[in-house]
N, C-alpha and C positions, 0 to 999 in steps of 0.2 A: 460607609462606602469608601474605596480605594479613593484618591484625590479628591476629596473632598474638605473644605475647609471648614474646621468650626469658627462659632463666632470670635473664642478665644483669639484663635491665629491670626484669624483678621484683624483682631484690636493689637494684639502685640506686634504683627508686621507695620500696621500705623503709628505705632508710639517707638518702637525702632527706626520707621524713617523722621518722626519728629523728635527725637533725640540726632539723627545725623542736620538735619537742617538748625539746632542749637549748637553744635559742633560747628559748622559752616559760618553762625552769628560769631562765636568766639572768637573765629580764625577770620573772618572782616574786619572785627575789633580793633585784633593783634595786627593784622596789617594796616592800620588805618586806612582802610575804604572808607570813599566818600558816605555823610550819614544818612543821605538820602536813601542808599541806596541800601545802608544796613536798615533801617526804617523799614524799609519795601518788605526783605526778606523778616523782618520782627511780624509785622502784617500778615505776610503767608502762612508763618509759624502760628502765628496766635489763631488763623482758621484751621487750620491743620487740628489744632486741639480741641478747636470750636468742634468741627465737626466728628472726631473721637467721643468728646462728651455727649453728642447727640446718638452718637450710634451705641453708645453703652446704653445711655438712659431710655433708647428706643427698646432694647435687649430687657431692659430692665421693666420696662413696662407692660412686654409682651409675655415675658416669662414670672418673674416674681410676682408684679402687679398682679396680672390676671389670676395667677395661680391663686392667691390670697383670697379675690372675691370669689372666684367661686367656691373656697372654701369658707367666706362668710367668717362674721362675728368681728371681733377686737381687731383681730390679727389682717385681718382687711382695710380696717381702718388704718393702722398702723400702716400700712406699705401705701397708702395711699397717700397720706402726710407726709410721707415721707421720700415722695417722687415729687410731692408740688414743692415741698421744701428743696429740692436739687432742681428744680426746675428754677425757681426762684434766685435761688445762687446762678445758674446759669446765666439769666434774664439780666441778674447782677453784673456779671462780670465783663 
């Protein structure tokens, strides 16, 4: 459908504005802005991605994940380890 966004877009207009908000970090740096206040915006940045990885791995668990058990076998197991392991990293980081 005409305007309609896919998930695609959506993730790459979020990671286009999270590369303009590491440009922004750069140019505090360069100007020595107080570090509070680059801190702040490091914080916002680092949810901004938080919440990118969750919207992928939600993507990812709606579409791959699922698609795999109901096709059952290895291949199910496999996608499924392998979202608890990105999940795990996530939890990590």
């Amino acid at each position: 459908m005409a305007g309609e966004q896919t998930h695609r877009d959506v993730i790459l207009r979020r990671l286009r504005r999270i590369e303009g908000q590491v440009r922004g970090l750069q140019r505090m740096v360069e100007e020595e802005t107080y570090c509070i206040d680059v801190l702040t915006q490091v914080a916002a940045t680092n949810a901004a991605l938080q919440s990118c990885a969750l919207a992928l791995l939600d993507e990812h668990l709606n579409c791959c994940v699922t698609e795999a058990i109901v096709e059952g076998g290895e291949q199910a197991r496999t996608k499924v380890n392998e979202a608890s392991k990105a999940i795990a990293r996530l939890v990590r980081a």
